[in-house]
C-alpha angles and dihedrals in degrees: 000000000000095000076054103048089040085056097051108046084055093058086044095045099124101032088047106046132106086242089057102044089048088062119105116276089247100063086039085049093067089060107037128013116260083211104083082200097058086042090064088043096058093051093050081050092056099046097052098036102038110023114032079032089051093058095067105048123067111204105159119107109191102201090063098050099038105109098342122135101255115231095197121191142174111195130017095268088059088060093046083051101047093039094093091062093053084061105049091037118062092190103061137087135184117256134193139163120274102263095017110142099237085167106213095004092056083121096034094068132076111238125219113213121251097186092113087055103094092061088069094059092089084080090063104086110043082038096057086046097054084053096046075062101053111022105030107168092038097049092051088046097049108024087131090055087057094045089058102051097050103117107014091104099045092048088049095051090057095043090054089050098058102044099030090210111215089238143336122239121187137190094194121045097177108055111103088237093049091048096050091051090057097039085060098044087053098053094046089046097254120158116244135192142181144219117185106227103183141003117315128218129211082248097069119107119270116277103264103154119116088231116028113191102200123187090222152301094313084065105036086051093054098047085054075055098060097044145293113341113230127194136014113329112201121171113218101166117234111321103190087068102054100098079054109062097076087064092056114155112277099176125107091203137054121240105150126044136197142205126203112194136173147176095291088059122097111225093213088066090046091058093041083061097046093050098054086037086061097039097047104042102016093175090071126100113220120191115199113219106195105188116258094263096039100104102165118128116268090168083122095084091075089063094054106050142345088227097064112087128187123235112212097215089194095070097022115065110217098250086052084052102039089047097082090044132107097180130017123209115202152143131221099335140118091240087092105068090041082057097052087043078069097045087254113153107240123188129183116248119170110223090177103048101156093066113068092235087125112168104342109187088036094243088146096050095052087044097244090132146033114233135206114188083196144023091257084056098052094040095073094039083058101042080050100051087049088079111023113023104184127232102250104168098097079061091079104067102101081056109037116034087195109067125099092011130104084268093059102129097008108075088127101068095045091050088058096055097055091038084055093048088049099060102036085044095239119141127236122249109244098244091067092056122089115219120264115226 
């Protein structure tokens, strides 16, 4: 019981942390249901679509995963992130669990079979009861995160086993699927990397992958943050945009504007902004981002003004988004520093202002972004921007190494050759590493 329970807390690390279940219902809300009804009811949903569904279809195809770098991804950014190397590598495919949402690349991905799963449940229960133990209010809170991560990481094991993958590169080093997966690879010897997709909190689990692909200092500071950094630590920039530097914005005055908004944001203060945006500078055109899981109806925008239009951000990828922007809105999410990466001006907004979740990623406190606690606040930084938008990209620097030096806009490239490196065992000339701080 203990080697389980010492397993599983390590895929649940971050779900299953104080700093986590400190967090604002709403942020807690995007991983695990606040209604303990609709948490039941995602379990019985699991078991009946996933599991006992699982059982009847076979989707693994053998000669595509033996011996291939796995490429192995958990939402459909983590796809966007990981495709560069798809291309620069021949050997490697991308992998994800059998049921696993990868929005438009559902059909682009190789799936590993989770049949198996189910013969892992009898752990649930003793399993549920060692964490009660241990972890009383978060257990409560997210029985129904355990439940579905029973499994991931003894299948794995198995799955690993049978087609020995070169090596094993992630985007996401904190989902219980992903953790498991590593937690596996590790135990068989199986080389793991890492490429930071998004933003990273000071929440997330310790670095423990033999290659770690960080966008820049930011990163590489808060994951000094979270524990011991293991491994080697390179910082590539961001190489998913990298096809979009050469569109930065170019205007000096705004004429388009953006919101970004997420689960943690309440829909009532969307609409309020939108609203007062309309009403006060009626010539501008404002396109409203929901997150990919954010499913809530935003059919209301239609009612407020012709000139507000709706990106579906599960068919449109953000730089494709942000690229007809001149300023972003928008409140903790990583959608700022990819804006500024375009020379989009981003400012914070808290959509969300009577929970304490105040700059989350600190991209006020490095000076990446402008902020506004109100609306009065955000009017005069946008009469303002009508007639002066300034250049923001340079801002990025803490967070990207590679702007503004002879890699930007091409991390990617610069990633691939460290990832290659990594899995011949040839080392990387010196000119080609950017310096740790």
């Amino acid at each position: 019981m203990k080697d389980w329970y010492a397993t599983y807390r390590d895929i649940l690390y971050l779900h299953f942390s104080e700093g986590f279940y400190q967090l604002p219902e709403s942020a807690k809300n995007a991983a695990s249901p606040t209604n303990p009804l609709k948490r039941l009811l995602r379990m019985a949903g699991y078991t009946l679509l996933r599991l006992f569904g699982n059982l009847f279809q076979s989707v693994e195809q053998p000669d595509k995963l033996q011996g291939k770098v796995w490429l192995y991804v958990v939402s459909q950014n983590n796809y966007d992130s990981l495709h560069f190397l798809q291309e620069g590598i021949p050997d490697a495919v991308m992998v994800a669990g059998h049921s696993k949402n990868i929005g438009s690349y559902a059909k682009a991905v190789n799936r590993i079979s989770l049949r198996k799963k189910l013969l892992y449940y009898y752990k649930f229960l003793p399993l549920f009861l060692e964490f009660l133990s241990h972890k009383k209010n978060s257990t409560l809170r997210f029985a129904d995160l355990l439940y579905d991560a029973i499994g991931f990481y003894e299948v794995y094991l198995e799955k690993l086993r049978k087609y020995q993958p070169a090596c094993v590169v992630f985007a996401n080093d904190h989902n219980a699927d992903a953790r498991a997966m590593l937690l596996a690879a590790k135990k068989l010897g199986i080389k793991t990397a890492y490429v930071q997709h998004s933003s990273v909190s000071n929440l997330f689990p310790p670095l423990v992958f033999e290659l770690s692909l960080l966008e820049g200092q930011d990163s590489l500071d808060k994951y000094r943050l979270c524990g011991p950094v293991e491994g080697q630590v390179e910082l590539v920039g961001m190489p998913k945009a990298d096809k979009f530097a050469a569109l930065r914005n170019q205007h000096h005055s705004i004429r388009t504007i953006g919101i970004g908004c997420n689960l943690m944001d309440l829909t009532e203060e969307v609409k309020q902004l939108l609203l007062h945006i309309s009403r006060d500078f009626p010539s501008m055109r404002i396109t409203l981002r929901p997150h990919p899981r954010d499913k809530r109806d935003y059919s209301f925008i239609r009612k407020i003004s012709p000139s507000i239009s709706l990106s579906d951000s599960r068919k449109q990828t953000v730089f494709d988004f942000l690229n007809g922007l001149d300023v972003l809105i928008s409140g903790n999410s990583g959608i700022h520093l990819e804006a500024v990466l375009l020379n989009v001006w981003s400012i914070y907004f808290n959509f969300n202002p009577s929970e304490k979740l105040h700059d989350y990623y600190g991209y006020v406190a490095h000076g990446l972004v402008d902020a506004a606690s109100s609306y009065s606040e955000l009017k005069p930084l946008l009469r303002q921007g009508m007639s002066r938008k300034p250049d923001v990209y340079l801002r990025a620097k803490y967070y990207n190494a590679t702007v503004g030096t002879a890699y930007d806009g091409r991390s990617s490239e610069l990633a691939l050759q460290h990832l290659k490196a990594f899995v011949s065992g040839t080392p990387v000339g010196l000119n080609n590493r950017v310096p740790l701080q």
